[in-house]
DRENVEX-584121 format. One record per atom (N, C-alpha, C, O, CB): x, y, z. Coordinates in Angstrom, 2 decimals. Glycine has a CB too. Layout:
N
atom x X&y Y&z Z
...
REM end
This chain:
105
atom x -21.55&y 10.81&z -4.08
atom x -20.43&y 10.01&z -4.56
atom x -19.16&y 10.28&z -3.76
atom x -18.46&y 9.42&z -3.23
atom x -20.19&y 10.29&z -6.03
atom x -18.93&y 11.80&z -3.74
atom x -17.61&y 11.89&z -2.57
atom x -17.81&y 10.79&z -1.05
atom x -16.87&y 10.12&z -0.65
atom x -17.59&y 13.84&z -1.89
atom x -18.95&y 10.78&z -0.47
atom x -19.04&y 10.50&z 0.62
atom x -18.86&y 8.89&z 0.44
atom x -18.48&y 8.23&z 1.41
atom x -20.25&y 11.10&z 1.23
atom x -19.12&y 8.29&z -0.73
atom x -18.89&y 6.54&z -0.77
atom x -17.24&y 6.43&z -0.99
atom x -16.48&y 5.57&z -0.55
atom x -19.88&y 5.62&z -2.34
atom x -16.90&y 7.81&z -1.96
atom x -15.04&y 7.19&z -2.59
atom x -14.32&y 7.32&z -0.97
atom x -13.41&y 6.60&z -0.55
atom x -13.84&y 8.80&z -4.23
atom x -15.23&y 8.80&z 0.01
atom x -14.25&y 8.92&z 1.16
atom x -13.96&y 7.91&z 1.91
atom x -12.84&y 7.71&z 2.37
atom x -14.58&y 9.78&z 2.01
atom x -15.52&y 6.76&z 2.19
atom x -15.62&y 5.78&z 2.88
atom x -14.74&y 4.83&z 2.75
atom x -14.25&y 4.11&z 3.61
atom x -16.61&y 5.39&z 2.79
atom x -14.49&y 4.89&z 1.17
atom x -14.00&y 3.26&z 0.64
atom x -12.64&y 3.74&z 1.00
atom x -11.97&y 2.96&z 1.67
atom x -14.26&y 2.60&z -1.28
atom x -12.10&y 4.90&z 0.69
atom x -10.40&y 5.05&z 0.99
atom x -10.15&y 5.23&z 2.40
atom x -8.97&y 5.29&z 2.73
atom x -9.65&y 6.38&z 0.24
atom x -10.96&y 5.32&z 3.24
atom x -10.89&y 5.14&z 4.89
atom x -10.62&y 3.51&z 5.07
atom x -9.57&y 2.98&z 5.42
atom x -12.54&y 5.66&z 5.75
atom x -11.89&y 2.88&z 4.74
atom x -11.71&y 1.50&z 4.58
atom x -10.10&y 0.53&z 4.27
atom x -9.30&y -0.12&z 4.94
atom x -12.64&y 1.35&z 3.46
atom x -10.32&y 1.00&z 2.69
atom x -8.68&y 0.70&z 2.02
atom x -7.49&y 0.80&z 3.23
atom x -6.92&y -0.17&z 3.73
atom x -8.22&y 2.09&z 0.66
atom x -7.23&y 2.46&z 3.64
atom x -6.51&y 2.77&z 4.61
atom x -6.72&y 2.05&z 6.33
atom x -5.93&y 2.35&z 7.23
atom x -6.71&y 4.17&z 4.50
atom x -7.62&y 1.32&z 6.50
atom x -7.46&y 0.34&z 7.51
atom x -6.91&y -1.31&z 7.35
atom x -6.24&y -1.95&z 8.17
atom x -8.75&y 0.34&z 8.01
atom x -7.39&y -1.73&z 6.12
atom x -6.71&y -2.43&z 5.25
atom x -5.49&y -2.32&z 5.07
atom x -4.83&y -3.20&z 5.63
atom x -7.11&y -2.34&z 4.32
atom x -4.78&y -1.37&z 4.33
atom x -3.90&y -1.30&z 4.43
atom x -2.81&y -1.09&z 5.48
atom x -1.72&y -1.66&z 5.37
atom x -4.02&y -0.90&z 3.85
atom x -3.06&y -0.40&z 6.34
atom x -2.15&y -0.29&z 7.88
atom x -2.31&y -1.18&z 8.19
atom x -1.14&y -1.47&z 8.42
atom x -2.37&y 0.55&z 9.05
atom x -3.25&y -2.66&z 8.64
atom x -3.12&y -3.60&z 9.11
atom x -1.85&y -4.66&z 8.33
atom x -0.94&y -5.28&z 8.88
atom x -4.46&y -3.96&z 9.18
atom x -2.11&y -4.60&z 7.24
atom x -1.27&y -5.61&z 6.65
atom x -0.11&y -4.98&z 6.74
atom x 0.76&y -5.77&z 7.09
atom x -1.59&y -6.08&z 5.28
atom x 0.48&y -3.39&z 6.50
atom x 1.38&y -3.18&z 6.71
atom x 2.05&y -3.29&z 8.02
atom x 3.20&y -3.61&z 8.34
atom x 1.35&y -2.40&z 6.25
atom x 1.19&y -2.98&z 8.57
atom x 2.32&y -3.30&z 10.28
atom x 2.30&y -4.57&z 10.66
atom x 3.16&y -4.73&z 11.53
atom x 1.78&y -2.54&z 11.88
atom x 1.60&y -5.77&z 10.35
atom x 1.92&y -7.23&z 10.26
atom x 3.32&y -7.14&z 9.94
atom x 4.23&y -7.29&z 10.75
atom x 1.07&y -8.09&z 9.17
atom x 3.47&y -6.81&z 8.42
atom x 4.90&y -7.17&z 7.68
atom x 5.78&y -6.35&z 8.23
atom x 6.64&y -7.01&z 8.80
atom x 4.99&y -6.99&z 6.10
atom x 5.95&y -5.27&z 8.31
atom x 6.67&y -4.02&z 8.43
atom x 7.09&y -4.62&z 9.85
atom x 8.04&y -5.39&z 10.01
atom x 5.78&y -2.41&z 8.28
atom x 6.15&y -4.09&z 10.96
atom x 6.59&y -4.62&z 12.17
atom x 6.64&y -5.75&z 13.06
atom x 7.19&y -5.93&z 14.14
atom x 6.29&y -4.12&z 12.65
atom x 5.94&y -6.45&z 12.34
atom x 5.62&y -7.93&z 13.14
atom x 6.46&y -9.41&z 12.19
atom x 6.48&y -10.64&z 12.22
atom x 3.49&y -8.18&z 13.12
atom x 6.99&y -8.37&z 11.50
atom x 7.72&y -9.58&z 10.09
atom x 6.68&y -11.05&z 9.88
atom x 6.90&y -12.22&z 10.19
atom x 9.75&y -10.42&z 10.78
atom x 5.88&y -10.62&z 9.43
atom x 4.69&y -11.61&z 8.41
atom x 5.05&y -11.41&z 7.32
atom x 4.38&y -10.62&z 6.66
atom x 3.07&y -11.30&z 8.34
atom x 6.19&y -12.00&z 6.72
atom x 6.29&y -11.76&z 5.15
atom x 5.28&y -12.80&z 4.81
atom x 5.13&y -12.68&z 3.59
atom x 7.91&y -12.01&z 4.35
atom x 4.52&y -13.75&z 5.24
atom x 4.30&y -14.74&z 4.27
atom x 2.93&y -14.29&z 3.66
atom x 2.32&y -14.83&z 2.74
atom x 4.31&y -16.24&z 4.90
atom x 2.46&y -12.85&z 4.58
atom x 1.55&y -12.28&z 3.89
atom x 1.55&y -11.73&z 2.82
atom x 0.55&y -11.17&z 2.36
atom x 1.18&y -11.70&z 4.37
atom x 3.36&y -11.83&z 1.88
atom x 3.41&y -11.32&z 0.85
atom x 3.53&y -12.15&z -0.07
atom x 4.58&y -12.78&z 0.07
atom x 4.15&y -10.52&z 0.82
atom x 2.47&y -12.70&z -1.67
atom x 2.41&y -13.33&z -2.44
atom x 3.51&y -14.17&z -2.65
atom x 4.38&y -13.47&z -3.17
atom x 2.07&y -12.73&z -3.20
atom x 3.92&y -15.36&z -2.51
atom x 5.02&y -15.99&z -2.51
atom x 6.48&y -15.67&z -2.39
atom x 7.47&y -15.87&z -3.09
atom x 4.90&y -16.44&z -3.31
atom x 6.17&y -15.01&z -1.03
atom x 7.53&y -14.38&z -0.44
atom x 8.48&y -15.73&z -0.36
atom x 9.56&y -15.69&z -0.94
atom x 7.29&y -13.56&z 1.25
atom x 8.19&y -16.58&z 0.17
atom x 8.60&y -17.22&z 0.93
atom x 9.05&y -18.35&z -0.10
atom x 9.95&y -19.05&z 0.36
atom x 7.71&y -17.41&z 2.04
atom x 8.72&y -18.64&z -1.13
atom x 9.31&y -19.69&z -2.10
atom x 10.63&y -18.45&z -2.69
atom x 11.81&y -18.72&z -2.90
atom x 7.87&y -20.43&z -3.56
atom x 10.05&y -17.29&z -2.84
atom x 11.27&y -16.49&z -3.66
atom x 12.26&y -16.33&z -3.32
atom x 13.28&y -16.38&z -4.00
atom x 11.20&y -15.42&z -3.96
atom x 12.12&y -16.02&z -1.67
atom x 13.25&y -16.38&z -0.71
atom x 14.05&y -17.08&z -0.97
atom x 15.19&y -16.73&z -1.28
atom x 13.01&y -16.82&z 0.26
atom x 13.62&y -18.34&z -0.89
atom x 14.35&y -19.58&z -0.65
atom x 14.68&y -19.71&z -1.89
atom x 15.46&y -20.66&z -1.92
atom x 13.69&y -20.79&z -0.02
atom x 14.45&y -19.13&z -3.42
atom x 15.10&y -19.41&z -4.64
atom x 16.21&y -18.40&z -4.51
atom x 17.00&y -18.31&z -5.44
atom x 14.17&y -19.29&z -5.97
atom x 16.36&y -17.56&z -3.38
atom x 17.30&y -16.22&z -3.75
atom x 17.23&y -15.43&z -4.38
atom x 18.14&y -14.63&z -4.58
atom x 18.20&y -16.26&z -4.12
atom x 16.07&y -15.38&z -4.90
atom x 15.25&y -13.98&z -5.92
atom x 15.09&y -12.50&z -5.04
atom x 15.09&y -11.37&z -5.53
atom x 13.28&y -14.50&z -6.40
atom x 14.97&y -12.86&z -3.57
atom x 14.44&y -11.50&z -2.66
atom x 15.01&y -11.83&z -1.38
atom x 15.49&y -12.88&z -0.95
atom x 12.64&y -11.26&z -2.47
atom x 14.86&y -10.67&z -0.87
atom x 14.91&y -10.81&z 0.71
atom x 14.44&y -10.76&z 1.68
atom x 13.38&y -11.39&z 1.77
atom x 15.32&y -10.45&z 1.13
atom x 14.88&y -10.06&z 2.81
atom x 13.83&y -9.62&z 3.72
atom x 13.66&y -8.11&z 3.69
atom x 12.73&y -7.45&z 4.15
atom x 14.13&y -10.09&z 5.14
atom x 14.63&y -7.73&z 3.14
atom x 14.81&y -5.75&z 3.42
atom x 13.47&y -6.19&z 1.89
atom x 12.44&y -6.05&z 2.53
atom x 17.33&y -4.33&z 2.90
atom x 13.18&y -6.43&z 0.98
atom x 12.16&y -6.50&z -0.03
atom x 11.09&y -6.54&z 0.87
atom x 10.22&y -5.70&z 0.63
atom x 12.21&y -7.68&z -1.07
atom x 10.92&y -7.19&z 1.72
atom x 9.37&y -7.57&z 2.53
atom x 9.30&y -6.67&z 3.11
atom x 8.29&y -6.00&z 2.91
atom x 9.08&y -8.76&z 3.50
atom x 10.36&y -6.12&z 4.18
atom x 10.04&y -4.67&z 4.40
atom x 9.83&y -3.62&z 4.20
atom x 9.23&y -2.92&z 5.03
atom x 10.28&y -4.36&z 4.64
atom x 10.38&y -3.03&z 2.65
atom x 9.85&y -2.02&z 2.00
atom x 8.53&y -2.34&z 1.54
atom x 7.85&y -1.37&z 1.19
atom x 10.65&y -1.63&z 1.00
atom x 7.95&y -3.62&z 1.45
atom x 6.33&y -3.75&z 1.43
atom x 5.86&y -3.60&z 2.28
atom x 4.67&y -3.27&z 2.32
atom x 5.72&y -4.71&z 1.15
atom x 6.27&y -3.70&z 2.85
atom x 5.74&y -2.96&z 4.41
atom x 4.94&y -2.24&z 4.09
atom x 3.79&y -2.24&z 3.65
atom x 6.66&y -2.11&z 5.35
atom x 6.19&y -1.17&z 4.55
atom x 5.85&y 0.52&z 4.61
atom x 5.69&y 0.98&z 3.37
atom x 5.76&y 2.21&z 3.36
atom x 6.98&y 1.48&z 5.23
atom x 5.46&y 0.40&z 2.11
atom x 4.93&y 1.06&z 1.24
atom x 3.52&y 0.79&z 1.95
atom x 2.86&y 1.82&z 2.05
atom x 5.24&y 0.65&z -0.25
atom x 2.93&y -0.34&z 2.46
atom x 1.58&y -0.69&z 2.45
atom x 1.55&y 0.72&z 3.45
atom x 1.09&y 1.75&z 2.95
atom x 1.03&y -2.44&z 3.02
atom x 2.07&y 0.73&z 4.92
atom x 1.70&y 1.90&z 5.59
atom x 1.67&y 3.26&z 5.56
atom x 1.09&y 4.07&z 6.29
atom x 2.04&y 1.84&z 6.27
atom x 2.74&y 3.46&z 4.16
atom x 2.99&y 4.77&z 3.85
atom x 1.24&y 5.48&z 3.19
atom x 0.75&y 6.61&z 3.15
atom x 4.45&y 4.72&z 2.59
atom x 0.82&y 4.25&z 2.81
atom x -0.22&y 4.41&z 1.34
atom x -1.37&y 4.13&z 2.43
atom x -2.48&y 4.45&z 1.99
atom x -0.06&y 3.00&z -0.38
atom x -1.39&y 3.67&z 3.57
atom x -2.68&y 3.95&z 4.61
atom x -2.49&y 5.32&z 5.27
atom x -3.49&y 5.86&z 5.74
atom x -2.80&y 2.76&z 5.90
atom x -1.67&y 5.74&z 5.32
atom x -1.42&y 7.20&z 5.77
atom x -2.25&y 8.25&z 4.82
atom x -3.07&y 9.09&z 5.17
atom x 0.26&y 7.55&z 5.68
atom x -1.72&y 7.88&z 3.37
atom x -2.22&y 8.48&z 2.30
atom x -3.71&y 8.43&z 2.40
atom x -4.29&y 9.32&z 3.04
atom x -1.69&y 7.88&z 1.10
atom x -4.38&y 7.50&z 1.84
atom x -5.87&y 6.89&z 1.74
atom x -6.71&y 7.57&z 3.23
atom x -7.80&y 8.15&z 3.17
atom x -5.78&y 4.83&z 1.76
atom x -5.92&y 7.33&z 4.55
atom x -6.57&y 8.21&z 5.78
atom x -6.92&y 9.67&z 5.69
atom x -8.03&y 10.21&z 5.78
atom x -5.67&y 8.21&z 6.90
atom x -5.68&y 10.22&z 5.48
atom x -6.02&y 11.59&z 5.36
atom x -6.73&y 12.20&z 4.13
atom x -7.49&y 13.16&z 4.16
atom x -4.90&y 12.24&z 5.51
atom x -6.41&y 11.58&z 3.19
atom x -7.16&y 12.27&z 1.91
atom x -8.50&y 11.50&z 1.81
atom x -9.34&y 11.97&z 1.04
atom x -6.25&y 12.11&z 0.36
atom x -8.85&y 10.19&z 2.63
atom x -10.65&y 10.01&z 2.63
atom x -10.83&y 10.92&z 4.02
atom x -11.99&y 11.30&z 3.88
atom x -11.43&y 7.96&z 2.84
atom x -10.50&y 11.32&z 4.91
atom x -11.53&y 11.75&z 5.69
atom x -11.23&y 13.66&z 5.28
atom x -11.70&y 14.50&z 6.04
atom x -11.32&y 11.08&z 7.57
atom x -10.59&y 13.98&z 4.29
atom x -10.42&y 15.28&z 3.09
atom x -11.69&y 15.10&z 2.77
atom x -12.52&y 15.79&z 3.37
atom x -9.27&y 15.19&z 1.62
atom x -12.05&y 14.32&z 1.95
atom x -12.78&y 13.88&z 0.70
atom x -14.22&y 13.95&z 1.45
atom x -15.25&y 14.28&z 0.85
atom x -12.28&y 12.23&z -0.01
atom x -14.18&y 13.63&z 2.67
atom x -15.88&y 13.53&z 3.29
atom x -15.93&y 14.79&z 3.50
atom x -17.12&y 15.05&z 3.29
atom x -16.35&y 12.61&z 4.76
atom x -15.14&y 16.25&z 3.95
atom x -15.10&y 17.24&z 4.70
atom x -15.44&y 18.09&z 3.39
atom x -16.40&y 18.85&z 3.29
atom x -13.76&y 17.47&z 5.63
atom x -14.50&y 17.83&z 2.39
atom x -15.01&y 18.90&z 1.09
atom x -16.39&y 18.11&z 0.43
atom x -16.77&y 16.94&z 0.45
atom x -13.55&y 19.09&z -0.39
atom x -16.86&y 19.19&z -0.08
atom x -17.96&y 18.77&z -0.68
atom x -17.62&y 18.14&z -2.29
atom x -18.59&y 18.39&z -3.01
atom x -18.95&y 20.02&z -0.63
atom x -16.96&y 17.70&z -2.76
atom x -16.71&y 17.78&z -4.23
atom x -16.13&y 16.10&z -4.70
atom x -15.17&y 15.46&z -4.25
atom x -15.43&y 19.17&z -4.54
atom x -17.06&y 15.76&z -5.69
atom x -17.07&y 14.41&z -6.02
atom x -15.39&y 14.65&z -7.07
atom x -14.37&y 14.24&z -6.52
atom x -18.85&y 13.83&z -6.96
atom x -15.31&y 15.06&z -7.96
atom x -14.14&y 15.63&z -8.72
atom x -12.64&y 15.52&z -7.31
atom x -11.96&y 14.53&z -7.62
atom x -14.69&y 17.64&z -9.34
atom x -12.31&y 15.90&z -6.59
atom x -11.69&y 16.03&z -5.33
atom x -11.26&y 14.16&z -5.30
atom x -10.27&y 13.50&z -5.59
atom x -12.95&y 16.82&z -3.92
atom x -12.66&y 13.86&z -4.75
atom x -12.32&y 12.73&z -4.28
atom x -11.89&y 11.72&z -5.04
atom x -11.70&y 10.60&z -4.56
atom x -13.13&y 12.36&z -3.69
atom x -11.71&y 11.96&z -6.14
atom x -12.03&y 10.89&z -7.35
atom x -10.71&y 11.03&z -7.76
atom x -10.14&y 9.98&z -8.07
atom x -13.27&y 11.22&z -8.61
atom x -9.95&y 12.30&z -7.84
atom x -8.93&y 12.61&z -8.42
atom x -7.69&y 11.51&z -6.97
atom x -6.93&y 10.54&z -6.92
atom x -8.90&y 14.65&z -8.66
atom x -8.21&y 12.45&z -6.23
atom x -6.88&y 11.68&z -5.16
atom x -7.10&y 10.33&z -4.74
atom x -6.35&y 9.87&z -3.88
atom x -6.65&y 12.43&z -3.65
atom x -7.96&y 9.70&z -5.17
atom x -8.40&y 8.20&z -5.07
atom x -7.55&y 7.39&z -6.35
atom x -6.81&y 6.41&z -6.29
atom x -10.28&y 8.07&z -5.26
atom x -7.92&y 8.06&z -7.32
atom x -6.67&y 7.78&z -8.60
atom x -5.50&y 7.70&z -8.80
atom x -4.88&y 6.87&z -9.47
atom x -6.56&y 8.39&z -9.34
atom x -4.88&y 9.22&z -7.76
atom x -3.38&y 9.40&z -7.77
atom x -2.58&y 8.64&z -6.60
atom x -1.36&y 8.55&z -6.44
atom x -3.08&y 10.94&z -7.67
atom x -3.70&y 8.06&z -5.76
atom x -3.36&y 7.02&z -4.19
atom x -2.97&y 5.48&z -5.12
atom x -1.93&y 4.83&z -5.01
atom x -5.37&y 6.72&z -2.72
atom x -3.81&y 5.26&z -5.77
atom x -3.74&y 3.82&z -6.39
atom x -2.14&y 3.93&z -7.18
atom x -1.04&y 3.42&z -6.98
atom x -5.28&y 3.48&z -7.67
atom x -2.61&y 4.73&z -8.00
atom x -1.62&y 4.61&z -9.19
atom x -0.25&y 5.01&z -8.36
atom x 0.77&y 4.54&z -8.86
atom x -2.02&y 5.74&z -10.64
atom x -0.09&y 5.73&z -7.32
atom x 1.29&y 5.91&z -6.38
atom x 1.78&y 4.17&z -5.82
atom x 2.80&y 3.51&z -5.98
atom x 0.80&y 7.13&z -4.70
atom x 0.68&y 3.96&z -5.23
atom x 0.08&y 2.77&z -4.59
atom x 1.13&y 1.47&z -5.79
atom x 2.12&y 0.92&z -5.32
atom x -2.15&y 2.83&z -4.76
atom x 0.86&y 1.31&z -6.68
atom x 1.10&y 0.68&z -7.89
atom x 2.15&y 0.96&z -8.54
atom x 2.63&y 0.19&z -9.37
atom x 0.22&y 0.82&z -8.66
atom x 2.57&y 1.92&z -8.29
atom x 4.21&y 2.66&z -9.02
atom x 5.45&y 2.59&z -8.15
atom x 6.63&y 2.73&z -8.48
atom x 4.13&y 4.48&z -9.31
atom x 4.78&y 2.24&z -6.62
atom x 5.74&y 1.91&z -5.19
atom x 5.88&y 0.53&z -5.21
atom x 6.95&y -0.08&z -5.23
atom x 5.05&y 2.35&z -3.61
atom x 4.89&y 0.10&z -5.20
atom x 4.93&y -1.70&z -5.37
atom x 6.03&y -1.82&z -6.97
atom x 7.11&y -2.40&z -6.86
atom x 2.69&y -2.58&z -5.76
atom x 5.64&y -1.26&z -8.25
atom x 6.40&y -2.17&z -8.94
atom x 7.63&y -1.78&z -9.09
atom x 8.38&y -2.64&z -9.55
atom x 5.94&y -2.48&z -10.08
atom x 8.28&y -0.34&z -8.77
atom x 9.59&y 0.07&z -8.09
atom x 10.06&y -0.69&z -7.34
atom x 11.29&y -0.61&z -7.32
atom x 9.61&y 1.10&z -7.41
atom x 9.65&y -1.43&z -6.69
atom x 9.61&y -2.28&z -5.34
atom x 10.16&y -3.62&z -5.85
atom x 11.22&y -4.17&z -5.52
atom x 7.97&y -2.47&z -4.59
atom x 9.04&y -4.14&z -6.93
atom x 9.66&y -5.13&z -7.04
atom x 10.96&y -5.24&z -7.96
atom x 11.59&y -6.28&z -7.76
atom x 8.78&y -5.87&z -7.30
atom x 11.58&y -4.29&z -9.07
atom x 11.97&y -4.25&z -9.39
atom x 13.40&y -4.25&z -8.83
atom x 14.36&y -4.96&z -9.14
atom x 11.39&y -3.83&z -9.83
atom x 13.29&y -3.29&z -7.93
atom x 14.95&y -2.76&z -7.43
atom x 15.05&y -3.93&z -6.46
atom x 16.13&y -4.35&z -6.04
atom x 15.21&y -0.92&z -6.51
atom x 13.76&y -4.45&z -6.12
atom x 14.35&y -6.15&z -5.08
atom x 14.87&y -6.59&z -5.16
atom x 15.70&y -6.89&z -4.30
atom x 14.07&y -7.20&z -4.81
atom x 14.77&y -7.19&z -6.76
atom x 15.34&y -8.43&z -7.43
atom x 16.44&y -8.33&z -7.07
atom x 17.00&y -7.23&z -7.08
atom x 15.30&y -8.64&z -8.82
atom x 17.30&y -9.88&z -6.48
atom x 18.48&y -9.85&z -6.76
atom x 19.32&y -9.98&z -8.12
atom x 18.77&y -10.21&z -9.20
atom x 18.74&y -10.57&z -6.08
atom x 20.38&y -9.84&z -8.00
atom x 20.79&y -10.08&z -9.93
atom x 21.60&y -11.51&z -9.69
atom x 21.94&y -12.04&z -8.63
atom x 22.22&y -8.48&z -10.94
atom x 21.79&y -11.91&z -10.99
atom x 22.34&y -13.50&z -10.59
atom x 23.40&y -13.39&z -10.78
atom x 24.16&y -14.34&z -10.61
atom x 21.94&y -14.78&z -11.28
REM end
């Protein structure tokens, strides 16, 4: 079981660095769920698309090093735990994210 969660968060973490350095560095916001209508209502910006960014790349950094952890130790418990605390970081950056985006009216 460690050796499938290590795989999948290697995976995730290529996934994720790709989309993040699209947005982050190549400014593809439109890869972000209706960036681009919110925009134009004045709800967000662009510094918003960029902290999606690098949350996305911060959290492939994460998922890299702690799946190829996870293949090296032997322990299903290990991998399972920091596969949990990646998401739920993962998920607590995004809705921080969207929150402090918002513009106020």
């Amino acid at each position: 079981m460690h050796i499938f969660l290590g795989i999948v968060m290697i995976v995730l973490s290529l996934l994720l660095g790709a989309i993040g350095y699209l947005i982050a560095m190549r400014g593809k916001y439109a890869l972000i769920n209706n960036f681009i209508m919110q925009r134009n209502a004045g709800k967000v910006d662009n510094a918003y698309a960029q902290r999606v960014g690098w949350i996305e790349l911060f959290a492939a950094v994460y998922f890299l090093l702690f799946g190829i952890l996870a293949l090296c130790i032997n322990s299903t418990g290990f991998a399972l735990t920091v596969f949990i605390i990646g998401v739920v970081l993962l998920a607590a950056a995004a809705l921080l994210n969207l929150f402090l985006g918002k513009r106020r009216a």
